[in-house]
N, C-alpha and C positions, 0 to 999 in steps of 0.2 A: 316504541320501546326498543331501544337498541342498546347494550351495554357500552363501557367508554375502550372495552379492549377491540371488540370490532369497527366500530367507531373510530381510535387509533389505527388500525389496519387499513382500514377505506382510504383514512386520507393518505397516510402514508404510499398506499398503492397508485393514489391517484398523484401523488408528486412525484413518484419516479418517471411514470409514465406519461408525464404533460408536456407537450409540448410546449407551453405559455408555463413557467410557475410562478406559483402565488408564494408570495412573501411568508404568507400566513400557513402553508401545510410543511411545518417542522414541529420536533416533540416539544422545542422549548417554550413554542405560542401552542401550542392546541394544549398544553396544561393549565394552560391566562385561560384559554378561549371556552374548555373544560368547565373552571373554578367560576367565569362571569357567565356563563348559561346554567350553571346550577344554582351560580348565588343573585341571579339578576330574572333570568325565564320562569324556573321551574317553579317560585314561588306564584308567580302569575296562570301558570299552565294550572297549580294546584289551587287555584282560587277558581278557573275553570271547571276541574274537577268536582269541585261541591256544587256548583251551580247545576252539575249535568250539563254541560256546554262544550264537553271535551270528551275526546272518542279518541281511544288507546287501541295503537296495531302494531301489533309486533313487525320489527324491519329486520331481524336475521333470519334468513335464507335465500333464496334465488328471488330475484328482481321482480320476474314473472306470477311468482307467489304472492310477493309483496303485496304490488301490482293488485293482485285479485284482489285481496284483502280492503285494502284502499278503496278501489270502483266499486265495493259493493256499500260503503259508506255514503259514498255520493248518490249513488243512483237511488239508496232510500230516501234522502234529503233534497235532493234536489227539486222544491216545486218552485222556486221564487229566486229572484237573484239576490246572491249574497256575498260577503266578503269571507273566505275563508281561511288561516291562514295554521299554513303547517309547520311544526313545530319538533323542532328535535337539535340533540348535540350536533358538532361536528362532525360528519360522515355518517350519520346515520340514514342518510340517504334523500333527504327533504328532495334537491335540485333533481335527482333520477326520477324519482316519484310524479315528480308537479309535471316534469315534461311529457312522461307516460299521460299525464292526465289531458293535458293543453294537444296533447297528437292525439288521444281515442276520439274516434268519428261519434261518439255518442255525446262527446263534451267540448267539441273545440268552439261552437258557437257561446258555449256559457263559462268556460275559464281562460283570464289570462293570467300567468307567470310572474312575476316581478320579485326576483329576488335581490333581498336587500342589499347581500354580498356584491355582489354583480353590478348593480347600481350604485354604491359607495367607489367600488374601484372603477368603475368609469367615471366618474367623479373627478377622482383621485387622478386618476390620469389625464383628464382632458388639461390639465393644468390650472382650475379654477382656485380662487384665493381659499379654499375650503380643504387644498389637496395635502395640505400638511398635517393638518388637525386631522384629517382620515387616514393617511398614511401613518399616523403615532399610535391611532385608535386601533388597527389592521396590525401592528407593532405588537401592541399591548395582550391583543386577542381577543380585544371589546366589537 
């Protein structure tokens, strides 16, 4: 749970400050990027929700807090290998979280990382006949 005003903040913070910047951390696409995670995710996260299949943690305040909050989700679940996948807006913090998760010495044997952002723009970049239909998509805010 993280609102779209901190959300907007995060990314924004992280574009100023990036070394590498993404195409996609401007207000004019994280409004695209906004409108398709609310009207494409959220309907599915809440299809989750009635199922009980979906565990809500608040993501504003320090990282570290977060952090706790998170680890103690897993460490009740965790008996058997699974696919699990985290879910939230724009800046809500999903990529800080999963890496806390994939470096705690209690879970690096049982999580790996693969974010979709991440793997589409190396995609996109390697030059593959795919890289324009992603670049439009990364455009878009899809």
């Amino acid at each position: 749970e993280c609102s779209e005003e901190e959300m907007t903040k995060r990314i924004l913070s992280r574009a100023e400050k990036a070394e590498v910047k993404r195409k996609d951390d401007n207000l004019e696409t994280l409004k695209k990027r906004f409108k398709v995670f609310n009207d494409d995710t959220m309907p599915v996260v809440q299809n989750f929700i009635e199922q009980n299949k979906c565990k809500k943690v608040q993501s504003i305040g320090e990282i570290k807090d977060i952090y706790g909050n998170i680890r103690k989700c897993f460490i009740k679940d965790l008996v058997k290998p699974k696919v699990v996948f985290v879910l939230g807006g724009p800046g809500a913090g999903k990529g800080t979280q999963c890496t806390k998760l994939v470096n705690d010495d209690d879970f690096k044997s049982s999580f790996a990382h693969l974010s979709a952002g991440d793997l589409l723009r190396a995609e996109r970049n390697s030059g593959s006949k795919d890289a324009e239909l992603i670049n439009n998509y990364i455009k878009e805010g899809k």
